[in-house]
C-alpha positions in Angstrom: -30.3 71.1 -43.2 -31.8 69.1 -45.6 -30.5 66.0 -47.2 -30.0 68.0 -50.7 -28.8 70.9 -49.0 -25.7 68.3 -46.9 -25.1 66.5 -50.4 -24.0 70.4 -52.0 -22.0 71.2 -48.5 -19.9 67.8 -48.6 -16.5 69.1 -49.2 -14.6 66.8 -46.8 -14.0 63.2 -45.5 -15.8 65.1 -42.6 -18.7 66.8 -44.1 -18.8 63.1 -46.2 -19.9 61.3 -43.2 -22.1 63.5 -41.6 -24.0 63.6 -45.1 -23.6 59.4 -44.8 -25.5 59.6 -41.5 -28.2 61.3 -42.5 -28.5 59.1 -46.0 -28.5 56.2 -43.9 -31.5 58.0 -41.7 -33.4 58.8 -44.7 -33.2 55.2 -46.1 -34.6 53.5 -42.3 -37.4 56.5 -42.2 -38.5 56.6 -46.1 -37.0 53.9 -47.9 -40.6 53.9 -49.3 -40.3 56.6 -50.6 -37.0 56.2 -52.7 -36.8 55.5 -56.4 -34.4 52.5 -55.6 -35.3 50.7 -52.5 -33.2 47.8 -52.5 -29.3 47.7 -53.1 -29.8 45.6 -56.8 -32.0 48.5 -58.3 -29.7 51.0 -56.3 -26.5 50.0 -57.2 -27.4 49.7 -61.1 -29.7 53.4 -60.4 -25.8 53.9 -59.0 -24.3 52.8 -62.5 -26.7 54.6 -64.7 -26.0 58.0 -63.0 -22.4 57.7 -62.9 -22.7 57.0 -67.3 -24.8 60.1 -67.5 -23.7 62.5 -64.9 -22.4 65.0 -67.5 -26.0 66.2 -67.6 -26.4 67.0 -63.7 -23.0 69.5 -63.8 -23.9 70.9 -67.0 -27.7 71.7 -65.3 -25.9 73.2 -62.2 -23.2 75.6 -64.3 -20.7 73.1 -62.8 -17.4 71.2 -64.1 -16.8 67.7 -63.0 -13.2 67.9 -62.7 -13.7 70.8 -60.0 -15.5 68.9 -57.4 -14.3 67.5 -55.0 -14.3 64.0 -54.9 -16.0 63.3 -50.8 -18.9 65.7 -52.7 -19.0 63.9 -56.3 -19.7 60.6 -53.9 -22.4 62.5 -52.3 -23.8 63.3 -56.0 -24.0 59.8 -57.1 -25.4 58.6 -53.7 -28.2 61.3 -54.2 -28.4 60.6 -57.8 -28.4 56.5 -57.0 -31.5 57.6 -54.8 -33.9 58.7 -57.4 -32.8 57.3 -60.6 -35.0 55.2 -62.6 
């Protein structure tokens, strides 16, 4: 399963950490790779997707409130990854 493909399954502390595990592998094996490869540029990548995250439900056919919240912290650790 893919790293995307965890992030959209997360729907428990459970699936949250198993999703975790395999972020963390990414980072060690691609960090290269990433949009935001250190945790300053990540964490305010982190910030900037959490003020304009209305965009990425509204994309998907999705409502916020309806997510739940182990699979919105996948979301921002995805979007955190690739934000510029």
């Amino acid at each position: 399963m893919s790293l995307v493909e965890r992030a959209l399954a997360v729907a428990s502390r459970e699936d949250f950490v198993q999703f975790l595990e395999l972020f963390c592998a990414e980072l060690g094996e691609e960090q290269a790779e990433w949009e935001n490869d250190n945790l300053s540029s990540f964490l305010e990548a982190m910030l900037g997707w959490c003020q304009g995250m209305e965009w990425f439900y509204h994309y998907r056919g999705e409502d916020v409130e309806a997510i739940s919240s182990w699979r919105f912290m996948a979301d921002v650790l995805m979007g955190a990854q690739i934000t510029e």
